[in-house]
C-alpha angles and dihedrals in degrees: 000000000000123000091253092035086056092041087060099042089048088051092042087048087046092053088053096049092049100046078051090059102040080050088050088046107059086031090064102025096173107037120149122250094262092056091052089061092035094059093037091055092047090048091052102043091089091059100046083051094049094048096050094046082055103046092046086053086057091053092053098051087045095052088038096054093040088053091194132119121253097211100041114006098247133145109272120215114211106237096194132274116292136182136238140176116235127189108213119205108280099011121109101201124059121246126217123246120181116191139168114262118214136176135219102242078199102053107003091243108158111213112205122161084022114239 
């Protein structure tokens, strides 16, 4: 996602979260403190999550066009996409993540999720 394509979804993202939380609010006047935060973490747990998944993305393509090994140098070999199930802080349930494998032809290293 471009730079200014990212910018508007964050803001648009932003705008939905915010409109959640003025609902919540008038929905629970007289909430504590803890609820507050309670209601605001939940709200935001989607879009941490869509902005990891995002910014993973971005390393992989990096690491993947580079085509180099981190740790040698080395020329990498993509070894598929695979999947695999991550737990974020604060979630209860694990999000997937596919991303391309690849391996270090230099020093064997395997690289999934690259980095």
């Amino acid at each position: 996602m471009r730079e200014s394509a990212r910018e508007v979804a964050g803001a648009e993202l932003g705008a939905v979260v915010g409109e959640a939380l003025r609902r919540w609010q008038r929905e629970h006047p007289r909430a504590t403190f803890d609820e507050i935060v309670a209601a605001v973490d939940a709200a935001l747990l989607p879009v941490r999550a869509q902005y990891i998944s995002e910014l993973a993305a971005a390393e992989e393509a990096e690491l993947v066009a580079a085509q180099r090994c981190p740790a040698c140098g080395g020329p990498v070999q993509r070894r598929g996409r695979r999947a695999r199930a991550v737990l974020l802080p604060g979630q209860h349930a694990a999000r997937r993540l596919e991303r391309t494998q690849v391996a270090c032809s230099s020093c064997g290293r395997s690289l999934f999720p690259p980095g």
